[in-house]
C-alpha positions as CSV (number, residue, x, y, z in Angstrom):
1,X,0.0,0.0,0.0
2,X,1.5,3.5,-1.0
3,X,2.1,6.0,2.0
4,X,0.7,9.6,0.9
5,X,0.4,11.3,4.0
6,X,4.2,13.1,4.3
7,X,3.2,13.4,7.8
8,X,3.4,9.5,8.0
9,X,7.4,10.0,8.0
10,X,9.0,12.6,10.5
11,X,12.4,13.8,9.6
12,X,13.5,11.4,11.9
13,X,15.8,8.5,10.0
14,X,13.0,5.9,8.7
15,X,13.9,2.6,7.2
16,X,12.2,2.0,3.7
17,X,12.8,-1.4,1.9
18,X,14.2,-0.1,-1.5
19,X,11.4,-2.5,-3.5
20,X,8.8,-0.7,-1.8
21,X,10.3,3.3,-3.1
22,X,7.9,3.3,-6.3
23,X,5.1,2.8,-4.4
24,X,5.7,5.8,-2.4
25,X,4.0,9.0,-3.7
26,X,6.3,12.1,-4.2
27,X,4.9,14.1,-1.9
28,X,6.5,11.3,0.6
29,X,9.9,11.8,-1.3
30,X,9.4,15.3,-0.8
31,X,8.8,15.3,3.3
32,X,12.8,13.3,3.5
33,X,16.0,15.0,3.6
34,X,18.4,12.4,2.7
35,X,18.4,9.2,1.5
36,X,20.8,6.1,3.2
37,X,21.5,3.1,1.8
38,X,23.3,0.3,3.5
39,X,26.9,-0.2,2.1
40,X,26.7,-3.8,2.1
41,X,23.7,-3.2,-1.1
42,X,24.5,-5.2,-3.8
43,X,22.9,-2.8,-5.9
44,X,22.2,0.8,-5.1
45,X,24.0,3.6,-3.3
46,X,23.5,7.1,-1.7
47,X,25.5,9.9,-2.3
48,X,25.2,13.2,-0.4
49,X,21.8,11.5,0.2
50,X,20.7,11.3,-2.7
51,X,20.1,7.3,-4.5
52,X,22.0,6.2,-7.0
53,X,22.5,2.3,-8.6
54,X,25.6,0.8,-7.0
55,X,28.6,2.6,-9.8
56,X,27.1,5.6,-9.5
57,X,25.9,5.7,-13.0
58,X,22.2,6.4,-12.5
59,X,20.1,9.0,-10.4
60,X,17.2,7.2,-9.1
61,X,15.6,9.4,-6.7
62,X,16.4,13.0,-5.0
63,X,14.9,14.2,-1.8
64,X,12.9,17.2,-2.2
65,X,13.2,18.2,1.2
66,X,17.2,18.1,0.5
67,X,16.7,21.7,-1.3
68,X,16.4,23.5,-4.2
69,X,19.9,23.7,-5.4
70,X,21.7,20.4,-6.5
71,X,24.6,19.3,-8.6
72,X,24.4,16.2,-10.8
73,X,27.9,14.0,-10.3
74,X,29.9,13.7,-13.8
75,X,29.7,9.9,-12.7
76,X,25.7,10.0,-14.1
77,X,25.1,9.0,-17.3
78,X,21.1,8.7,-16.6
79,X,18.8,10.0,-14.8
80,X,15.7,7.9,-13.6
81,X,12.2,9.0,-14.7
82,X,10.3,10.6,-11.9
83,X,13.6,11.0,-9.5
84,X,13.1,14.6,-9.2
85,X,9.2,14.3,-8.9
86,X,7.8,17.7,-7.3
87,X,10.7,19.6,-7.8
88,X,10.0,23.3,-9.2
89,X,12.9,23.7,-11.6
């Protein structure tokens, strides 16, 4: 079931299982700060809290509630659809 209350996650570090992240609406995404991903994932990875697949190669999802101004890593060659739901610019 999706979660679309942002109130339903404080700012307060929340486990998400990483299958469940597209089912969760963007308003959600944009209620977190920073996204953490165990290092010991086999596949994905957080930068400056932001997720990433493992080699850095692909921006899956920003935080909205990270801020307005971000800058994309020369290590990203793609850029999911969707990661930066929400965002104004």
């Amino acid at each position: 079931m999706p979660i679309n209350n942002p109130a339903e996650i404080s700012k307060q570090e929340k486990t998400i299982p990483i299958f469940a992240l597209k089912q969760i609406s963007s308003n959600t995404i944009s209620s977190l700060s920073k996204i953490s991903v165990d290092e010991g994932n086999a596949y994905f990875s957080a930068a400056d809290g932001v997720l990433f697949n493992k080699d850095l190669s692909k921006l899956i999802a920003f935080p909205l509630g990270k801020g307005s101004t971000y800058h994309i890593p020369e290590t990203v060659r793609q850029i999911e659809f969707g990661a930066f739901a929400g965002a104004v610019n």
